[in-house]
TIVO-2410 file (N, C-alpha, C; in nm, 3 decimals):
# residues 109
REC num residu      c1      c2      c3 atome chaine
REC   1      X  10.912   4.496   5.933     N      A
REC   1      X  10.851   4.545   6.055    CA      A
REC   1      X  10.782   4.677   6.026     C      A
REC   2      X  10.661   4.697   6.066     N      A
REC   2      X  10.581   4.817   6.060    CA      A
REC   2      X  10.609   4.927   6.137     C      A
REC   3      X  10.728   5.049   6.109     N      A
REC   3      X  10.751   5.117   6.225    CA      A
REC   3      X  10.634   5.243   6.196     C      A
REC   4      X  10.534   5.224   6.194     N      A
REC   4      X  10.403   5.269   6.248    CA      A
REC   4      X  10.320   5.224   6.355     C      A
REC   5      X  10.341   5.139   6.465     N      A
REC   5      X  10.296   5.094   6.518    CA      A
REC   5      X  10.315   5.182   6.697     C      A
REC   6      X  10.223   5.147   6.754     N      A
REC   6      X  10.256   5.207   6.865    CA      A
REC   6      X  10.336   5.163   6.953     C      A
REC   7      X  10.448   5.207   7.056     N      A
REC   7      X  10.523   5.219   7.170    CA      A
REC   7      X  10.533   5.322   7.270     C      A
REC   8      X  10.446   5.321   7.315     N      A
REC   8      X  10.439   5.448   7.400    CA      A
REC   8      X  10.429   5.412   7.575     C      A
REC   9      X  10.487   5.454   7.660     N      A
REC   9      X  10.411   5.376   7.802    CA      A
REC   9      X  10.388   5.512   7.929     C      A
REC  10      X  10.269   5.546   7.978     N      A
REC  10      X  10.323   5.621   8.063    CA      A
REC  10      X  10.279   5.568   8.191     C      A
REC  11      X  10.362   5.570   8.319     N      A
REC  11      X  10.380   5.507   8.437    CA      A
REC  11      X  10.406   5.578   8.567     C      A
REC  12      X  10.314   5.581   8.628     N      A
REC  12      X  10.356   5.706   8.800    CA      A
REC  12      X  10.398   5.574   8.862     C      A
REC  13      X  10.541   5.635   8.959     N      A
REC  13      X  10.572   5.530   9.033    CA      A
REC  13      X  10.609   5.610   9.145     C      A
REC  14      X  10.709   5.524   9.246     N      A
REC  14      X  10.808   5.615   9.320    CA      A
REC  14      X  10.966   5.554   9.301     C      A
REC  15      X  11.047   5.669   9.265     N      A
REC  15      X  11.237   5.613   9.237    CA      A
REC  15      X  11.251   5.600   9.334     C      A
REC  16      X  11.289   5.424   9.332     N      A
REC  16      X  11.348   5.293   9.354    CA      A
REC  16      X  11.499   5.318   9.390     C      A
REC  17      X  11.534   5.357   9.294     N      A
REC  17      X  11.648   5.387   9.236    CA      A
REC  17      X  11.732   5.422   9.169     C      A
REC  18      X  11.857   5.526   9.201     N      A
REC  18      X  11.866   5.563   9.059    CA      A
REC  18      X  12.020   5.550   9.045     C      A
REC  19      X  12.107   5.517   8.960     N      A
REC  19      X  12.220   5.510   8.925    CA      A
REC  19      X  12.265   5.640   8.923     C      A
REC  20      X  12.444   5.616   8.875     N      A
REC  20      X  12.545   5.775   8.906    CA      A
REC  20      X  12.501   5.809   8.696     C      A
REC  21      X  12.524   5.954   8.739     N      A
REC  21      X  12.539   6.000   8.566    CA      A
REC  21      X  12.674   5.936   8.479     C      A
REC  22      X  12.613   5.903   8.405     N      A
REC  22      X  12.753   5.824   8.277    CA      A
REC  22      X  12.723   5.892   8.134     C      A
REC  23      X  12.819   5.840   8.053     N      A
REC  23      X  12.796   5.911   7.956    CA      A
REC  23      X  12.867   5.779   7.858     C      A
REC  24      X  12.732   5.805   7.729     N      A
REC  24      X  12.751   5.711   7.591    CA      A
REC  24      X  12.911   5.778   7.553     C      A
REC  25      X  12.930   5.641   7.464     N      A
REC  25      X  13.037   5.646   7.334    CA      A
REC  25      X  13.030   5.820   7.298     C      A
REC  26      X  12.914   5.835   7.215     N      A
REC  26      X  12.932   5.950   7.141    CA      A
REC  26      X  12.947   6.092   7.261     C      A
REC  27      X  12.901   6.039   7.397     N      A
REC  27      X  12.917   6.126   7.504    CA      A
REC  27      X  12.802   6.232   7.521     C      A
REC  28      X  12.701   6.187   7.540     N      A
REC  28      X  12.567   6.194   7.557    CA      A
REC  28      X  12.545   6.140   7.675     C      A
REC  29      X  12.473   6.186   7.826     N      A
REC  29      X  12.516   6.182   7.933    CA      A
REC  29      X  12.354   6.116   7.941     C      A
REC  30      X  12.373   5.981   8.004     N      A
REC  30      X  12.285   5.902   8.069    CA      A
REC  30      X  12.283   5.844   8.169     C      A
REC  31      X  12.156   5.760   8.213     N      A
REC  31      X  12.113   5.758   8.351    CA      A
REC  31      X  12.034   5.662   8.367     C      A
REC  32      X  12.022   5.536   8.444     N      A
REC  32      X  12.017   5.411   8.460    CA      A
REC  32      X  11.891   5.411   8.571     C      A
REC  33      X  11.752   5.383   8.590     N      A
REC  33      X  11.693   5.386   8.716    CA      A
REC  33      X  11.593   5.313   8.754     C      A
REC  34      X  11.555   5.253   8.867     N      A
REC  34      X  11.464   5.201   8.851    CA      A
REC  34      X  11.313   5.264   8.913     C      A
REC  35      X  11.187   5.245   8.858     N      A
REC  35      X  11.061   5.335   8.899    CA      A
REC  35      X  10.969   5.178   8.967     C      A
REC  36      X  10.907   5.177   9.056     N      A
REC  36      X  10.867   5.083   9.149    CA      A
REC  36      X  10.636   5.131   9.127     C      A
REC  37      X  10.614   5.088   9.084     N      A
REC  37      X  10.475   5.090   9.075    CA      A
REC  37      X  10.375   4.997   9.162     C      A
REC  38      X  10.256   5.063   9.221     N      A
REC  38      X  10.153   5.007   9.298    CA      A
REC  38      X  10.037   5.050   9.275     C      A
REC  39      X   9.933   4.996   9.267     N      A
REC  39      X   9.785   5.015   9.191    CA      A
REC  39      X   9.683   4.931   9.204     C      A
REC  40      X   9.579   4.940   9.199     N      A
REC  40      X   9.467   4.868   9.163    CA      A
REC  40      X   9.410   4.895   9.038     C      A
REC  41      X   9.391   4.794   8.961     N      A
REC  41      X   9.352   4.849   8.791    CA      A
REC  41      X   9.216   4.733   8.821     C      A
REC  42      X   9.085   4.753   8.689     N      A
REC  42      X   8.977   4.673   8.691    CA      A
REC  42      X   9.060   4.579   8.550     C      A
REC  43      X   9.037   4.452   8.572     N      A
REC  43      X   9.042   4.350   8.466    CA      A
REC  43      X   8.939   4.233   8.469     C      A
REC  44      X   8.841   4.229   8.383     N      A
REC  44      X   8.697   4.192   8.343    CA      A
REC  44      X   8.591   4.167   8.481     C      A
REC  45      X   8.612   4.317   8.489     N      A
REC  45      X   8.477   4.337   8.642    CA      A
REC  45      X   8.549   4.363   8.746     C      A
REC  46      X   8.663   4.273   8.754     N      A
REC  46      X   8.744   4.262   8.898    CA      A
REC  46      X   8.868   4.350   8.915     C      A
REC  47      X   8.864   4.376   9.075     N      A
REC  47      X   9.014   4.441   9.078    CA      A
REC  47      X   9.098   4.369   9.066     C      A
REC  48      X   9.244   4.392   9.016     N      A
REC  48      X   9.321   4.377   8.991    CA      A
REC  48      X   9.493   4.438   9.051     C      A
REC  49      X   9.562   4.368   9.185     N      A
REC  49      X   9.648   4.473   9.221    CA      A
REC  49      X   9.783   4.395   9.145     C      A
REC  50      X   9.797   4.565   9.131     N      A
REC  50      X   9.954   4.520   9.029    CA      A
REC  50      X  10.065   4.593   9.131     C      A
REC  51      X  10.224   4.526   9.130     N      A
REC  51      X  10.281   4.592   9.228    CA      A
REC  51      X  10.431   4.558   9.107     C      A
REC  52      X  10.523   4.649   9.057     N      A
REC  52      X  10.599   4.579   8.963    CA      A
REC  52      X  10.716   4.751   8.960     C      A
REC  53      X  10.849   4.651   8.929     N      A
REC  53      X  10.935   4.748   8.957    CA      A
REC  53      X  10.939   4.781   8.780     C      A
REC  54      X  11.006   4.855   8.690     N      A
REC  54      X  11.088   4.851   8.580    CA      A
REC  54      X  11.216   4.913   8.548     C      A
REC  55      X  11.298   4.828   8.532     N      A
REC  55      X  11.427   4.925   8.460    CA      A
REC  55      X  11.387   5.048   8.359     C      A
REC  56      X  11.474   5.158   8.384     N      A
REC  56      X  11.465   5.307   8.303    CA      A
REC  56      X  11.625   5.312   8.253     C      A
REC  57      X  11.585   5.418   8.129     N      A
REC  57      X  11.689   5.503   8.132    CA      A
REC  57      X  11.668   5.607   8.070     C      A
REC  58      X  11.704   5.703   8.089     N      A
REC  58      X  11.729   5.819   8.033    CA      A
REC  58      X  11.833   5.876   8.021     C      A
REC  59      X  11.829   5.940   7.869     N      A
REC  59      X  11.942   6.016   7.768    CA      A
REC  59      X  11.963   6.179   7.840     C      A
REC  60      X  12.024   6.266   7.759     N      A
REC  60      X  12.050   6.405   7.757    CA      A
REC  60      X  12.032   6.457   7.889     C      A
REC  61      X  11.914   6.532   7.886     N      A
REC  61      X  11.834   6.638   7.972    CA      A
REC  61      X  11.734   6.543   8.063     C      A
REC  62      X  11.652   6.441   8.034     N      A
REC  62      X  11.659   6.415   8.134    CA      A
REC  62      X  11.751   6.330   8.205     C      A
REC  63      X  11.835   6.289   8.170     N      A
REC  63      X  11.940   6.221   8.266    CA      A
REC  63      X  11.979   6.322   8.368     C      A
REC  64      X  12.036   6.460   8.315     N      A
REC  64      X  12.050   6.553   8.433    CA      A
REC  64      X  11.974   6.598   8.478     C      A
REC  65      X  11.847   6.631   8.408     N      A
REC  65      X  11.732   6.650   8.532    CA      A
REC  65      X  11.728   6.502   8.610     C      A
REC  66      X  11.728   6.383   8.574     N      A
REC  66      X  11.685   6.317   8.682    CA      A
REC  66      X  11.768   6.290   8.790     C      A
REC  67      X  11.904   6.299   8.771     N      A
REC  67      X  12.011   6.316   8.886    CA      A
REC  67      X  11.997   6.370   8.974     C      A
REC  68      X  11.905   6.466   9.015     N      A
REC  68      X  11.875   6.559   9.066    CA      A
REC  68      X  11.772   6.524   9.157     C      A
REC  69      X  11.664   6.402   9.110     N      A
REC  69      X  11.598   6.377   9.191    CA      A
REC  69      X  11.586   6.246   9.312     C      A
REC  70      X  11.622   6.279   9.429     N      A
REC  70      X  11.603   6.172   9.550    CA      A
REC  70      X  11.474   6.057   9.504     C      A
REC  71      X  11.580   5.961   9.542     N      A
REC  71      X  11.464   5.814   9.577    CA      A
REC  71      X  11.374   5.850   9.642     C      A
REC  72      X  11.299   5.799   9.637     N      A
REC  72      X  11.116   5.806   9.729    CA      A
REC  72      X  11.059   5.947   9.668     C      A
REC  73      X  11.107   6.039   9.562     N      A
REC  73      X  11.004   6.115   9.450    CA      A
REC  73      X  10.919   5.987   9.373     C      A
REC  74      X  10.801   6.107   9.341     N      A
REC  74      X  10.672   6.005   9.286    CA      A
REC  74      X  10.651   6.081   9.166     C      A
REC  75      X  10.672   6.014   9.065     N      A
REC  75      X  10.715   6.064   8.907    CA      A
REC  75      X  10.624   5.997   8.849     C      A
REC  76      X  10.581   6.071   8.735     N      A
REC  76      X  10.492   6.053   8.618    CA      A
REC  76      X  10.573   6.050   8.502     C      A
REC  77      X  10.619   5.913   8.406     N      A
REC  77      X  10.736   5.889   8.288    CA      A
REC  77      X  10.658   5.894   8.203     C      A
REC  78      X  10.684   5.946   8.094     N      A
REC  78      X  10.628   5.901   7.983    CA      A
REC  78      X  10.759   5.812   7.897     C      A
REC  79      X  10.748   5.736   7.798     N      A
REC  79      X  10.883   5.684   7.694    CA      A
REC  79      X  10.808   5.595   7.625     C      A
REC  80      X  10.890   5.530   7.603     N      A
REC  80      X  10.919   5.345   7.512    CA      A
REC  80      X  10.964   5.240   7.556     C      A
REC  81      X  10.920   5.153   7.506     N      A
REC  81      X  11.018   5.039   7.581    CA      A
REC  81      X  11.095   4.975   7.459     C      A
REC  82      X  11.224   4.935   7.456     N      A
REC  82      X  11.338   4.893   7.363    CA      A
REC  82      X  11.416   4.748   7.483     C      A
REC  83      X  11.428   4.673   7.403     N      A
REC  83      X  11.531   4.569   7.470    CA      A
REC  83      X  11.630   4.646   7.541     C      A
REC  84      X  11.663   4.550   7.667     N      A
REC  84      X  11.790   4.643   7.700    CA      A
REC  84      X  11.912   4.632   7.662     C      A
REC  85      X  11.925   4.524   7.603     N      A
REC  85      X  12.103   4.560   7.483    CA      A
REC  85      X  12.028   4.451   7.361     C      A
REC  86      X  12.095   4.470   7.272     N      A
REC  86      X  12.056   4.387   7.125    CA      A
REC  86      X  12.053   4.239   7.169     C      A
REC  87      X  11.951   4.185   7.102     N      A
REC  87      X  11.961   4.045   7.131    CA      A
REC  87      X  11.896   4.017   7.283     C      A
REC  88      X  11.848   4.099   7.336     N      A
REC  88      X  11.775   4.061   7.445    CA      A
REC  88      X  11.590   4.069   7.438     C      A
REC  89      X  11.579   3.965   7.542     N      A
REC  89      X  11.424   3.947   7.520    CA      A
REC  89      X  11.373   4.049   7.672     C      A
REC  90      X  11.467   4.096   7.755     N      A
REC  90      X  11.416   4.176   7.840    CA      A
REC  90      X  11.433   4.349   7.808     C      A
REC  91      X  11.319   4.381   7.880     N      A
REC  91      X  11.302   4.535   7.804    CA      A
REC  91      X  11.299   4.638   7.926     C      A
REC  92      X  11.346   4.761   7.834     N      A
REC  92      X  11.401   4.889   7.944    CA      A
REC  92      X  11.317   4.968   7.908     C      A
REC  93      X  11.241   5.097   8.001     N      A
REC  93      X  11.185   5.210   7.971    CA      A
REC  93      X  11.233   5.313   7.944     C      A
REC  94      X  11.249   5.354   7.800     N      A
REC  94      X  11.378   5.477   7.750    CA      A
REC  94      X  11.280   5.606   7.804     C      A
REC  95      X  11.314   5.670   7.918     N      A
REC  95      X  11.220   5.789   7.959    CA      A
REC  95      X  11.230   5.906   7.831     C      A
REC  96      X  11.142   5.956   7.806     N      A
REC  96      X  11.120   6.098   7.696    CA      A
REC  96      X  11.112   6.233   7.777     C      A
REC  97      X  11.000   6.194   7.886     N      A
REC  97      X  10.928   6.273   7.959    CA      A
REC  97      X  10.879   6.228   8.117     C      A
REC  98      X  10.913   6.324   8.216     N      A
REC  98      X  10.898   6.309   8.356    CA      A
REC  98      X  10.841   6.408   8.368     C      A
REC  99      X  10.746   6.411   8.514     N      A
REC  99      X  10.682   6.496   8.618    CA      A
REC  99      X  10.751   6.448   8.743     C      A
REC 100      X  10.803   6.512   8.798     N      A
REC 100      X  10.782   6.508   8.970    CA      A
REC 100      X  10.684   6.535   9.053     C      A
REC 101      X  10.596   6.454   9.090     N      A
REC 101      X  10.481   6.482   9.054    CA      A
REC 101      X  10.449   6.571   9.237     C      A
REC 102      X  10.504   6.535   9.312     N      A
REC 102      X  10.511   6.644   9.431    CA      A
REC 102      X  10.620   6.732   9.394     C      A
REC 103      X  10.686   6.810   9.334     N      A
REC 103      X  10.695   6.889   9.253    CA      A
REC 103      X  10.649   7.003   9.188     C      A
REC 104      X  10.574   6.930   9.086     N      A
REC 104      X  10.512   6.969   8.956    CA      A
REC 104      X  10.602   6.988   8.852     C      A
REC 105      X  10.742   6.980   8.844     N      A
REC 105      X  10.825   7.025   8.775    CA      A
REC 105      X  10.792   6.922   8.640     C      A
REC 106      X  10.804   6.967   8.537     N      A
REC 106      X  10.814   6.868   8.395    CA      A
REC 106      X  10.959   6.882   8.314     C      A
REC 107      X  10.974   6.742   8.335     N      A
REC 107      X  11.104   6.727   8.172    CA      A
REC 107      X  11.078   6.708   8.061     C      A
REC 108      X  11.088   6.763   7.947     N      A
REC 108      X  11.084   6.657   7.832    CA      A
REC 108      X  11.183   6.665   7.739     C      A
REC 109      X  11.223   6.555   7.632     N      A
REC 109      X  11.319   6.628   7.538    CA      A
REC 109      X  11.196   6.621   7.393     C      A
***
């Protein structure tokens, strides 16, 4: 596998939802959420409306920054997307980086 390749996604939505703070094995405090997206994008000439939820999560800092933030904030993620446990063909958005975007506040690690 070429790990040069790109994975990058960034996505404004509004939290859907967000799970309680937990914490990994090694005890690294994470955070489970979902970000709910709505848009019109052009795809060959035509609009295109996309309306689509995705599973998140976030590690460290932002897990506790995102605890912090109420459902119906409208966030700007940046991350990756990774299966969500081994052996799965469905995929999670590992957040890196947030805006709140009525806010302005930024996370990143």
């Amino acid at each position: 596998m070429n790990t040069g390749q790109s994975n990058r996604l960034d996505l404004q939505g509004v939290l859907a939802e967000r799970g309680e703070l937990r914490y990994t094995p090694a005890g690294i405090e994470a955070l489970d959420f979902v970000l709910q997206h709505q848009s019109t994008q052009s795809e060959a000439g035509m609009p295109c409306e996309v309306q689509l939820q995705i599973s998140c999560v976030g590690f460290g800092t932002i897990a506790r920054d995102m605890h912090r933030v109420k459902p119906g904030a409208v966030l700007h993620v940046s991350g990756f997307l990774r299966a969500s446990r081994r052996g799965s063909r469905q995929m999670k958005l590992h957040v890196t980086q947030f805006i709140e975007v009525n806010h302005g506040t930024t996370t990143q690690v």
